[in-house]
TORKOL-4160 file (C-alpha; in steps of 0.2 Angstrom, whole numbers, padded with zeros to 4 digits, m for minus):
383
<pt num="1" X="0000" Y="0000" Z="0000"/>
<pt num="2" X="0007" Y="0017" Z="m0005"/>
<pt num="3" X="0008" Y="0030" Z="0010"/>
<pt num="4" X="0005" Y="0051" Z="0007"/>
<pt num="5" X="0007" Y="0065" Z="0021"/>
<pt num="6" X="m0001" Y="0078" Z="0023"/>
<pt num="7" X="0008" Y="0094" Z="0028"/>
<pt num="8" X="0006" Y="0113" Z="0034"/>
<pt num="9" X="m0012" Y="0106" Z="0039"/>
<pt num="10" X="m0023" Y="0115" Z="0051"/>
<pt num="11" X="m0033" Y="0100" Z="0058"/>
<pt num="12" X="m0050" Y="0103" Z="0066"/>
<pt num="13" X="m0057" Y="0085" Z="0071"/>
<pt num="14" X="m0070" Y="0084" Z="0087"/>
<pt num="15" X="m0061" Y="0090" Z="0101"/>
<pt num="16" X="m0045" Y="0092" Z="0094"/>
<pt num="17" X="m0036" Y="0106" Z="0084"/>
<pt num="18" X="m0021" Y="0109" Z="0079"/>
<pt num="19" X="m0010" Y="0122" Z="0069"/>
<pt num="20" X="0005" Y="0119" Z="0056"/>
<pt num="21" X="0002" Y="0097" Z="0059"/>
<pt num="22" X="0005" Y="0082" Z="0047"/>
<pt num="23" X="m0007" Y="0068" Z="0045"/>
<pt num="24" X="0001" Y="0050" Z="0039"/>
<pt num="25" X="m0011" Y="0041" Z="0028"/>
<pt num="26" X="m0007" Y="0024" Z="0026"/>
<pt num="27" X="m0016" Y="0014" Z="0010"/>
<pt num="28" X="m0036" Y="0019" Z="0016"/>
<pt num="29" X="m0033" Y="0024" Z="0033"/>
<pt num="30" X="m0025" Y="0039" Z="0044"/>
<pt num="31" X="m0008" Y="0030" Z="0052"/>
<pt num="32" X="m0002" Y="0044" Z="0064"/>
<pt num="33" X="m0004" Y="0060" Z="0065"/>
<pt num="34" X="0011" Y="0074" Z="0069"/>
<pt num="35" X="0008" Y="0089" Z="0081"/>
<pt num="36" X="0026" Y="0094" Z="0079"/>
<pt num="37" X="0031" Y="0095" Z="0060"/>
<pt num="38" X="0048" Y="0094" Z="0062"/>
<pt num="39" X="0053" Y="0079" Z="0062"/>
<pt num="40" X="0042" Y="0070" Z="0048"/>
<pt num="41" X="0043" Y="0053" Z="0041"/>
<pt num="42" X="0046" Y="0050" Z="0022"/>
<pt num="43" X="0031" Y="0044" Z="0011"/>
<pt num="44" X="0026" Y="0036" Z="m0006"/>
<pt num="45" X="0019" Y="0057" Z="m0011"/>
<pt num="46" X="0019" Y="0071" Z="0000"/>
<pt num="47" X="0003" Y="0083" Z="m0002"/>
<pt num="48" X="0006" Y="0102" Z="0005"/>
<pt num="49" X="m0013" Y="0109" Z="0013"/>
<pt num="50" X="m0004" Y="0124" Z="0013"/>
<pt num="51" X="m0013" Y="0130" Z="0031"/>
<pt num="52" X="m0030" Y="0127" Z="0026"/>
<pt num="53" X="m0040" Y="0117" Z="0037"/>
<pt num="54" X="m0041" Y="0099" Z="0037"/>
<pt num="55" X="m0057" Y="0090" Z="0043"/>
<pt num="56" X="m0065" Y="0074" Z="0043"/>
<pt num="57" X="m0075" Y="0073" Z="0029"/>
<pt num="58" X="m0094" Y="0077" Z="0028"/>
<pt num="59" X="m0107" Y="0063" Z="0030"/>
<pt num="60" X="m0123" Y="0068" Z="0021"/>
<pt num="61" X="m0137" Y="0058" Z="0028"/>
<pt num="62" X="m0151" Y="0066" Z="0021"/>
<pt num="63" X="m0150" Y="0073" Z="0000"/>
<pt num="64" X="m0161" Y="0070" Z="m0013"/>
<pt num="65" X="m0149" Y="0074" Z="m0027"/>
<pt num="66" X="m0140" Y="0089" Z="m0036"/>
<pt num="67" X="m0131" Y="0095" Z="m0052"/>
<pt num="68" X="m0148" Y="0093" Z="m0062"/>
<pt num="69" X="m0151" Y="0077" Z="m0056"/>
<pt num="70" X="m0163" Y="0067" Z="m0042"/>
<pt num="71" X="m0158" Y="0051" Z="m0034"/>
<pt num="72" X="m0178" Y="0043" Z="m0037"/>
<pt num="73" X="m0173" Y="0045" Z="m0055"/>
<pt num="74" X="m0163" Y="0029" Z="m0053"/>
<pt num="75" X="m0153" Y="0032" Z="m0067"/>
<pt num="76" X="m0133" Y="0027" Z="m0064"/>
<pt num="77" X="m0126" Y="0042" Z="m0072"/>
<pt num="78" X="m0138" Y="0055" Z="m0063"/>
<pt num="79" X="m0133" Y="0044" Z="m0045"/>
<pt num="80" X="m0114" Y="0045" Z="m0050"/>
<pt num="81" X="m0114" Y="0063" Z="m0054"/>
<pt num="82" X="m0123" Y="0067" Z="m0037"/>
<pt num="83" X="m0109" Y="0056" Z="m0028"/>
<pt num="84" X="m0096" Y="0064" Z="m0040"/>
<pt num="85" X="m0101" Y="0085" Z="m0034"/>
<pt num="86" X="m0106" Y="0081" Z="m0017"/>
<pt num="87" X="m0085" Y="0079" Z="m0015"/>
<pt num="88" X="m0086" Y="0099" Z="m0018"/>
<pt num="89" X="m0098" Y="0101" Z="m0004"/>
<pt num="90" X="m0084" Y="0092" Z="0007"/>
<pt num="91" X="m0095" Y="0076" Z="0007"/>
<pt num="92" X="m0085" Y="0059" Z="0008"/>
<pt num="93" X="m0101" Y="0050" Z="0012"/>
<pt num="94" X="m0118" Y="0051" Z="0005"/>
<pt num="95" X="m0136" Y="0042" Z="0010"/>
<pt num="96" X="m0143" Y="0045" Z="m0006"/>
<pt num="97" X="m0163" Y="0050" Z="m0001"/>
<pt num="98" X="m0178" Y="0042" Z="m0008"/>
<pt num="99" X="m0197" Y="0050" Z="m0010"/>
<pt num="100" X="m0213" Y="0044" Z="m0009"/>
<pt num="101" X="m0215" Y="0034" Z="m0021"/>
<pt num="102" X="m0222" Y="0017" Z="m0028"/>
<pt num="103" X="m0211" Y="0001" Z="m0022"/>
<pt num="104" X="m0207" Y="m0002" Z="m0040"/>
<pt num="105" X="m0201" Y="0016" Z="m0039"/>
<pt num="106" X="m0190" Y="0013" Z="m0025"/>
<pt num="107" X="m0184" Y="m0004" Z="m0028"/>
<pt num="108" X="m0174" Y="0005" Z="m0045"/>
<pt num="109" X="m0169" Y="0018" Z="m0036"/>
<pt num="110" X="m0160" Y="0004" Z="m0025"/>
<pt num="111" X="m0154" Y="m0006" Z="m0040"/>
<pt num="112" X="m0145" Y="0011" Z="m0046"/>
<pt num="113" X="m0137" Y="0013" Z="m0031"/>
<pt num="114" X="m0129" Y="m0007" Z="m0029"/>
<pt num="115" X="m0122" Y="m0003" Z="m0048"/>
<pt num="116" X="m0116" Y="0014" Z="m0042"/>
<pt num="117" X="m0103" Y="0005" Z="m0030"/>
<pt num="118" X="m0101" Y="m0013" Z="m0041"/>
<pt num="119" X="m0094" Y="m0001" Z="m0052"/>
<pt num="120" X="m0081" Y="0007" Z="m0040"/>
<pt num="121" X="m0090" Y="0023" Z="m0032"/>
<pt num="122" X="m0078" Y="0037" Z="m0042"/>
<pt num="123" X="m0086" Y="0050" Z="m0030"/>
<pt num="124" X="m0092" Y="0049" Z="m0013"/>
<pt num="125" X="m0094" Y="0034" Z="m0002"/>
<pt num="126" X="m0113" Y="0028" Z="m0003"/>
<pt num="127" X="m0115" Y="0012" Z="0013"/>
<pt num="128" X="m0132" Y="0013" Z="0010"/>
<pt num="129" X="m0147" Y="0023" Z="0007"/>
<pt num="130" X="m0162" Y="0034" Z="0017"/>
<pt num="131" X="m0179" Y="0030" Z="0013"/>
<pt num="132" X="m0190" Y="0045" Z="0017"/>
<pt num="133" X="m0208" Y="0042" Z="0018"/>
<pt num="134" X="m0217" Y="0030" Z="0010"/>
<pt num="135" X="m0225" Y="0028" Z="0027"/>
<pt num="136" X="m0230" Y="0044" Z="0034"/>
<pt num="137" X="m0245" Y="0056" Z="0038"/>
<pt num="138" X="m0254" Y="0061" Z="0023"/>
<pt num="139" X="m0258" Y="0078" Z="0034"/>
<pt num="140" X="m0243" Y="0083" Z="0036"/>
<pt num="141" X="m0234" Y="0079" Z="0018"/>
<pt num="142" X="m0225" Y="0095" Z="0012"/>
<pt num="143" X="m0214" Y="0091" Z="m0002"/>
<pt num="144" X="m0221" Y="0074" Z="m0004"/>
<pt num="145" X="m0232" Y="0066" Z="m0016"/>
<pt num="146" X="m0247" Y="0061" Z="m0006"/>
<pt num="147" X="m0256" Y="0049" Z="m0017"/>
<pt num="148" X="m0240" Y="0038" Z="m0015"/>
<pt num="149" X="m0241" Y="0038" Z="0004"/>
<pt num="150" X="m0245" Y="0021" Z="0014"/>
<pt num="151" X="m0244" Y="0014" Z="0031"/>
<pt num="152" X="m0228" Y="0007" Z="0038"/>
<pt num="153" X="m0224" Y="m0011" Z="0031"/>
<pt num="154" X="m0210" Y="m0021" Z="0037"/>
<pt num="155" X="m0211" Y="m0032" Z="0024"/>
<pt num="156" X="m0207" Y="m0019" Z="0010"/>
<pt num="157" X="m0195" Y="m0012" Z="0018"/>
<pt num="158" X="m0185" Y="m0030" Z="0018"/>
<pt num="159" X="m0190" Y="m0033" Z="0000"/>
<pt num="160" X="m0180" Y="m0015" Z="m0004"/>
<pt num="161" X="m0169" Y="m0019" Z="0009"/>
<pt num="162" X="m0161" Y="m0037" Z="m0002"/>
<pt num="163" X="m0159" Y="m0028" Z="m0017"/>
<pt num="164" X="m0147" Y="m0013" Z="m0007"/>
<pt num="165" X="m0142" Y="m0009" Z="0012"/>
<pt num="166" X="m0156" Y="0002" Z="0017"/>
<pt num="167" X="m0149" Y="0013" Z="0032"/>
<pt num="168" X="m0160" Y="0026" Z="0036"/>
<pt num="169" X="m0181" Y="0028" Z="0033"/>
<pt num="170" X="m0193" Y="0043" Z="0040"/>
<pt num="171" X="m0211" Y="0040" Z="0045"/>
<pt num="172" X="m0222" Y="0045" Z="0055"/>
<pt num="173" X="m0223" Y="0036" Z="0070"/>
<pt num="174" X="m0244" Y="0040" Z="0076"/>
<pt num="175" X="m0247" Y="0030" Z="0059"/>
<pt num="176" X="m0255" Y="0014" Z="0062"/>
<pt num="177" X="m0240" Y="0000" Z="0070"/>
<pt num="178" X="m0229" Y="0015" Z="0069"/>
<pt num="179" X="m0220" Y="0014" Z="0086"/>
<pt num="180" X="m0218" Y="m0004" Z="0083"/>
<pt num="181" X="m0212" Y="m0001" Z="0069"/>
<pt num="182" X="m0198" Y="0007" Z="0076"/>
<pt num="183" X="m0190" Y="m0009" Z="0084"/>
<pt num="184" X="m0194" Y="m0019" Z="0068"/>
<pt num="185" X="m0183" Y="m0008" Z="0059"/>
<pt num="186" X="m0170" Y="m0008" Z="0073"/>
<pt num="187" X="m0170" Y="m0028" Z="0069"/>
<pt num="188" X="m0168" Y="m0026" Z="0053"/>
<pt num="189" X="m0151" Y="m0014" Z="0058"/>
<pt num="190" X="m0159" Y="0001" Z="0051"/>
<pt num="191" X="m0160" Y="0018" Z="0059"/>
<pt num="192" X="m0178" Y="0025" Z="0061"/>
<pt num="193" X="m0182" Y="0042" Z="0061"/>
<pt num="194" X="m0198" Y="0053" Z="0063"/>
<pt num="195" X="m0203" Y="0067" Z="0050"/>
<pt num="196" X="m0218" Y="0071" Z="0041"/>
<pt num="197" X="m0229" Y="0069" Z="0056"/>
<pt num="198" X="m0241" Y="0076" Z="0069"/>
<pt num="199" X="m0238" Y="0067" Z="0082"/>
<pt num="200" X="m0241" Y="0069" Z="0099"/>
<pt num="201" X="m0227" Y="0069" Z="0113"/>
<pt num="202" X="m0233" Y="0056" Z="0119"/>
<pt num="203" X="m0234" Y="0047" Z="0102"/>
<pt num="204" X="m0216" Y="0051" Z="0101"/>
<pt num="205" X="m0211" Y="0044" Z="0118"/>
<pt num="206" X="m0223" Y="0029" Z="0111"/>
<pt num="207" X="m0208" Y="0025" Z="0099"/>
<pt num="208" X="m0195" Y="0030" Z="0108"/>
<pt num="209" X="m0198" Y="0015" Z="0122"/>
<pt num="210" X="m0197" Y="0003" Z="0106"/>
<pt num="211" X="m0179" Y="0012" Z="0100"/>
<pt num="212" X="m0184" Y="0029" Z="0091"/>
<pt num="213" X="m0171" Y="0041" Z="0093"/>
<pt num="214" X="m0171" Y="0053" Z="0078"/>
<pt num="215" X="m0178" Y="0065" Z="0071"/>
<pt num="216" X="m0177" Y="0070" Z="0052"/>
<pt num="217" X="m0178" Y="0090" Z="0046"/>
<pt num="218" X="m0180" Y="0097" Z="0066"/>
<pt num="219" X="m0195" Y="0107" Z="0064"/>
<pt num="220" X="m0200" Y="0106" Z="0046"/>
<pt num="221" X="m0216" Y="0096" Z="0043"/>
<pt num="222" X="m0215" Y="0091" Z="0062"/>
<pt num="223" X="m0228" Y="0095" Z="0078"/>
<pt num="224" X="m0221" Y="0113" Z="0087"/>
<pt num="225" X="m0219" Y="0115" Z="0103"/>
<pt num="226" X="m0234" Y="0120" Z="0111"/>
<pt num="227" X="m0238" Y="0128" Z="0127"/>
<pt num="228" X="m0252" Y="0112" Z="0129"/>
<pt num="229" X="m0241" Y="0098" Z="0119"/>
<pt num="230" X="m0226" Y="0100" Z="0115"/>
<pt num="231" X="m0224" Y="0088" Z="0099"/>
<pt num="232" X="m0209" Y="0084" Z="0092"/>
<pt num="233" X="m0199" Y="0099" Z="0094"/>
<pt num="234" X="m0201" Y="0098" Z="0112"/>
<pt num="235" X="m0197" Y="0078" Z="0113"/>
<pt num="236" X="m0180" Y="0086" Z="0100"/>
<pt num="237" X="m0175" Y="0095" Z="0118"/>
<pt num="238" X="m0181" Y="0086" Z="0130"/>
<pt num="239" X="m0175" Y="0067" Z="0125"/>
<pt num="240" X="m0157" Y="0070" Z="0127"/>
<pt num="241" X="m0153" Y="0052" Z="0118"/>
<pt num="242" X="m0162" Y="0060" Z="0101"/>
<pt num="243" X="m0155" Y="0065" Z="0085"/>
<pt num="244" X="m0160" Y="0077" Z="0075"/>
<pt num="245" X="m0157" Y="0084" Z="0057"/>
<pt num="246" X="m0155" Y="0102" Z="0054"/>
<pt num="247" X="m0155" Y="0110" Z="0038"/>
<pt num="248" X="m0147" Y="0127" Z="0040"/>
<pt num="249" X="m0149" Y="0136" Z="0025"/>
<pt num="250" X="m0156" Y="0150" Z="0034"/>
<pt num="251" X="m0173" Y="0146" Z="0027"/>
<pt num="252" X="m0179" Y="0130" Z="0033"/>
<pt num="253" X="m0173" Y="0138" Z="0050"/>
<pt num="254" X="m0169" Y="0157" Z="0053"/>
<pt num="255" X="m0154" Y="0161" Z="0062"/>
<pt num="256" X="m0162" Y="0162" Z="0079"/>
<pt num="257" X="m0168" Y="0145" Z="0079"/>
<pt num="258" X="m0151" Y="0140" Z="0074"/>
<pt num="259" X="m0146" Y="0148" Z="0091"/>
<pt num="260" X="m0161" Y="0140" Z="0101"/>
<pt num="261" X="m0156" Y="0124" Z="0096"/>
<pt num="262" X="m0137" Y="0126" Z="0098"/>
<pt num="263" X="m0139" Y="0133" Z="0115"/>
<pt num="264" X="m0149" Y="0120" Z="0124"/>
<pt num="265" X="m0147" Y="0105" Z="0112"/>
<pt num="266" X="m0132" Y="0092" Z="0116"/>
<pt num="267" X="m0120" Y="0096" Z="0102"/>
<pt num="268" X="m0118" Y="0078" Z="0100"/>
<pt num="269" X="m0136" Y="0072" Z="0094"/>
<pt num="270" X="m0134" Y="0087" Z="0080"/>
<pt num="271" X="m0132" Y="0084" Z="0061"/>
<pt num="272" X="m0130" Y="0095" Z="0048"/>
<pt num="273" X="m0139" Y="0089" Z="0031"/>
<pt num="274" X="m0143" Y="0098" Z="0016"/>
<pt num="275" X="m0159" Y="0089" Z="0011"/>
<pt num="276" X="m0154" Y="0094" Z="m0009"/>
<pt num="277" X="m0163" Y="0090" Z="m0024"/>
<pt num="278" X="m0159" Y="0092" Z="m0039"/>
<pt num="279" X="m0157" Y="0112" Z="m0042"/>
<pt num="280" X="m0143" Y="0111" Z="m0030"/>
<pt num="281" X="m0126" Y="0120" Z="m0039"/>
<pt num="282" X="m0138" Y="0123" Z="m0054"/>
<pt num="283" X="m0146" Y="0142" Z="m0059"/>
<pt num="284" X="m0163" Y="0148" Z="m0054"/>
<pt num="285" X="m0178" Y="0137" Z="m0063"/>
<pt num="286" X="m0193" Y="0127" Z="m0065"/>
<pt num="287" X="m0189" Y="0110" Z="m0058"/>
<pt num="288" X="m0199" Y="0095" Z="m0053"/>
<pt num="289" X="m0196" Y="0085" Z="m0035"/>
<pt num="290" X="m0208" Y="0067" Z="m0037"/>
<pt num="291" X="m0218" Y="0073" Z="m0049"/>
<pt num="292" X="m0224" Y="0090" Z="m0041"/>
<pt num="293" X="m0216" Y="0105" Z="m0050"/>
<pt num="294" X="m0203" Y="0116" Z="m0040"/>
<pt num="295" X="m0200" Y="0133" Z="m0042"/>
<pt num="296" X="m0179" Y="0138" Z="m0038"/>
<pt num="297" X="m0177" Y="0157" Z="m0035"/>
<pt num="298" X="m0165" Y="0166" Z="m0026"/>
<pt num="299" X="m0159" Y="0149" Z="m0018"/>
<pt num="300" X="m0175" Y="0142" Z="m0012"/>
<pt num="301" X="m0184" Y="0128" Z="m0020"/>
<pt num="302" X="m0205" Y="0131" Z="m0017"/>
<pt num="303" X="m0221" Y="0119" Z="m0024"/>
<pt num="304" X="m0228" Y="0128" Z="m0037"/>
<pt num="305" X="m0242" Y="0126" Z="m0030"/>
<pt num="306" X="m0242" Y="0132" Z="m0015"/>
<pt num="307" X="m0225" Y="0140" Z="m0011"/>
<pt num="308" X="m0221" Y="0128" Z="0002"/>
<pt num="309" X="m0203" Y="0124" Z="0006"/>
<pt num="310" X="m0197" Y="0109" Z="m0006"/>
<pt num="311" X="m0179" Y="0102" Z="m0003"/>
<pt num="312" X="m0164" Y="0113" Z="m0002"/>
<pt num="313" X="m0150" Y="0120" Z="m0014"/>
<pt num="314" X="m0141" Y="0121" Z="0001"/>
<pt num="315" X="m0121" Y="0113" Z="0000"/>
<pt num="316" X="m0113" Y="0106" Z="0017"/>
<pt num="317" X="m0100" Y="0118" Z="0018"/>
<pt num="318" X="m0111" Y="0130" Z="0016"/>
<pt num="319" X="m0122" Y="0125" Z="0030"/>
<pt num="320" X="m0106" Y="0122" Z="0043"/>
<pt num="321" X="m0103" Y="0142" Z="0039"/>
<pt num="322" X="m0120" Y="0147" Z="0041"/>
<pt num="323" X="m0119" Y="0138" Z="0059"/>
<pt num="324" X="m0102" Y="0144" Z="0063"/>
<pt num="325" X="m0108" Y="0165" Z="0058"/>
<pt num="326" X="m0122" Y="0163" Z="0067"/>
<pt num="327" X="m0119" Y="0155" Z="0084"/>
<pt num="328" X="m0098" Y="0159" Z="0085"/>
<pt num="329" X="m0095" Y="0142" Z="0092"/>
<pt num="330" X="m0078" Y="0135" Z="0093"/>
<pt num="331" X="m0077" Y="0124" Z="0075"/>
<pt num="332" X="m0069" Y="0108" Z="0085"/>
<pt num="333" X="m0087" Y="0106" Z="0093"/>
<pt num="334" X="m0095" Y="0110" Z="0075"/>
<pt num="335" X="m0085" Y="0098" Z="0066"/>
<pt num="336" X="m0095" Y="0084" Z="0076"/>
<pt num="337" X="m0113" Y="0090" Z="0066"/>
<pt num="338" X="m0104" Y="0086" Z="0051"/>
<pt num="339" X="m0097" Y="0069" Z="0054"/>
<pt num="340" X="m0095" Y="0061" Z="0069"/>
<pt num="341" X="m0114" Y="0061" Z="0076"/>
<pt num="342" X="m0118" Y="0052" Z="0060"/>
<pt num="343" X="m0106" Y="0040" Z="0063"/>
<pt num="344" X="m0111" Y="0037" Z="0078"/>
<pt num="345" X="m0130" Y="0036" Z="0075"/>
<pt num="346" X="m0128" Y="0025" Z="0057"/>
<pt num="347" X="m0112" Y="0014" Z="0064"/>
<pt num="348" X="m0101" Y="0020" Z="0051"/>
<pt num="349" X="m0087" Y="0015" Z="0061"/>
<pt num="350" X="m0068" Y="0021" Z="0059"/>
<pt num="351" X="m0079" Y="0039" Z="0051"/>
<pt num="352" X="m0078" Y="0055" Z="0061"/>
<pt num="353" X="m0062" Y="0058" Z="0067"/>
<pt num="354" X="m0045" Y="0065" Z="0061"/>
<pt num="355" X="m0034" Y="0051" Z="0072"/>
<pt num="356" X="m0025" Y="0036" Z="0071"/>
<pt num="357" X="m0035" Y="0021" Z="0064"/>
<pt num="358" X="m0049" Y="0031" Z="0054"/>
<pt num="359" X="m0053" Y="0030" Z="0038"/>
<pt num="360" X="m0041" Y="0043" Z="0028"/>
<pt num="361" X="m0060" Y="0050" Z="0023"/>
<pt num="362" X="m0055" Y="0069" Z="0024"/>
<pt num="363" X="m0057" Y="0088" Z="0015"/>
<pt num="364" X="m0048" Y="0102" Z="0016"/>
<pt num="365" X="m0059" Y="0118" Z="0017"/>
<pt num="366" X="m0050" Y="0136" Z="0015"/>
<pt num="367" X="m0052" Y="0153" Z="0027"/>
<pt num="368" X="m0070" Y="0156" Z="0019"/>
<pt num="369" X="m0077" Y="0134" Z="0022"/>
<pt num="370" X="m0075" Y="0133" Z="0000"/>
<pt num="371" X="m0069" Y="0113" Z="m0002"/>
<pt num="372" X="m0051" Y="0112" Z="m0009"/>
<pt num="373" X="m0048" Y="0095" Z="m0009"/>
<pt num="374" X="m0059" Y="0079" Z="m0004"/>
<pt num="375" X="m0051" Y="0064" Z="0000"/>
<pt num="376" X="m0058" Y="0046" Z="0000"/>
<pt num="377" X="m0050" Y="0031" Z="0008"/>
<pt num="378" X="m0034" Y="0040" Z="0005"/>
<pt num="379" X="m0037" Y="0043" Z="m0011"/>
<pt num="380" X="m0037" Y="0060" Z="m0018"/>
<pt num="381" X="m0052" Y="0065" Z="m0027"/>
<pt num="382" X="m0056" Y="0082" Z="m0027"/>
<pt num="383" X="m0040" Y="0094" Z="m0029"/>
């Protein structure tokens, strides 16, 4: 196995930062890492970061697509272009994100993503795929295409979950069998999550005591808190074990949200997601998002129909500096939001982390968080 090093490297990893550092990539993984530059080891290729910052690289559990192109289209050049310019958001892992959809719908969306890694994954890494709806509150579908919506079925979700790893799926957990639900996925080694729903707290704790313990877009297409219930937001703060998903784009959630959640949230149960579609890095348009058309202006993506929020254009890099303006925190506890939970939710393991015995899954962001390089199991392929 060949080795690189990385050099003049200011390292931001959870908890750890360092100015001027090396990192020793050996073959796929991250062999030693140099506090004191001088007195380095030789290597097969030596890579100057020239002082920019070096980060674990971004895990994107919740995207749609980009670039002109949708996931659900399940079409293998579309998916490999997706996996291909997500490496410019600094993402090095993607869950590719389904709709609601028909199951034959689904199952090809799958199929494209089992050819996208047969055939070597030239991008990002893709270890599986999120699954957001079918099964959830028709009442509460935003973005989604209702007259595809169902109840929760365990036995569909093993059909789609042969033909390719199925990581991650959002329902609504007051739908009939919903908080069982919850434990049959867990059996299955899927993450459940909660979105596109009005349930009750109560509901929500309902789920919890079989294993929920996410929570998909915080606050979009969620129950608020309320003064009588306080929904989902509230079980968000008040079940300290629970994940959730922010898309901070600034729309989605305005700056003082942001804040809220920062403040009183354990940084720890926070992810950072984009929740693209395809007009992300693309001009202002008419698009489409399952079926229903979308118009893009000025960044945001809205129904035609109705104006409502649907998707993002937002880029991950983009969303770390957004959070980083607006609630000044130190970017050693930031850089968890971008990796590391998700790690630690999805058991990605060896992800998350510049130090010894990672996965050499790492990009380098300049002063103003653009993406210079993106590296994937120590192979260079952004620069």
């Amino acid at each position: 196995m060949s080795t690189k090093l990385l050099t003049s490297c200011h390292i931001i990893s959870p908890d750890f930062e360092a100015f001027d550092a090396a990192v020793l990539i050996d073959g796929d993984t991250i062999k030693r890492v140099y506090v004191d530059s001088t007195d380095l080891p030789k290597a097969d290729e030596v890579i100057d970061i020239g002082g920019n910052m070096l980060m674990p690289g971004f895990i994107d559990t919740h995207c749609h697509g980009r670039s002109g192109y949708d996931f659900s289209d399940a079409n293998l050049e579309g998916l490999t272009k997706i996996c291909v310019d997500k490496l410019s958001e600094g993402v090095t892992t993607l869950l590719p994100t389904t709709l609601t959809l028909p199951e034959e719908q689904l199952a090809a969306a799958l199929r494209t993503a089992d050819e996208y890694v047969k055939a070597g994954s030239v991008g990002c890494r893709v270890p599986g795929v999120h699954l957001e709806g079918p099964f959830i509150n028709p009442k509460c579908c935003g973005a989604q295409n209702p007259d595809f919506v169902r109840p929760p079925d365990i036995e569909e979700v093993k059909r789609l979950h042969k033909i390719f790893p199925v990581t991650k799926i959002s329902y609504a957990v007051e739908m009939k069998g919903g908080a069982k639900f919850a434990e049959e996925l867990l059996a299955e080694g899927i993450t459940p999550s909660c979105v596109h729903s009005a349930a009750t707290y109560a509901q929500f704790l309902e789920g919890n005591a079989y294993g929920l313990r996410s929570l998909t877009h915080f606050c979009n297409q969620m129950t608020p808190l309320h003064h009588r219930d306080i929904g989902l937001v509230g079980a968000g703060f008040m079940c300290d074990e629970v994940y959730i998903e922010f898309i901070c784009d600034k729309l989605h959630i305005c700056p003082d949200m942001i804040n809220l959640v920062f403040s009183f949230k354990n940084i720890e149960r926070i992810q950072l997601i984009t929740d693209a579609m395809r007009a992300a890095g693309m001009p202002n348009g008419e698009y489409d998002l399952g079926g229903l058309e979308v118009i893009v202006a000025d960044g945001a993506a809205r129904l035609k129909s109705n104006g409502a929020l649907a998707g993002s254009t937002l880029q991950l890099c983009d969303a770390l500096r957004n959070v980083w303006e607006v609630t000044g925190m130190e970017l050693t506890d930031l850089v968890k939001t971008t990796s590391y939970n998700q790690a630690q939710l999805l058991g990605l393991d060896k992800l998350g982390r510049v130090a010894p015995g990672y996965l050499a899954d790492l990009v380098v962001l300049d002063d103003e968080f653009k993406v210079k390089k993106a590296i994937v199991g120590g192979v260079v392929k952004l620069q």
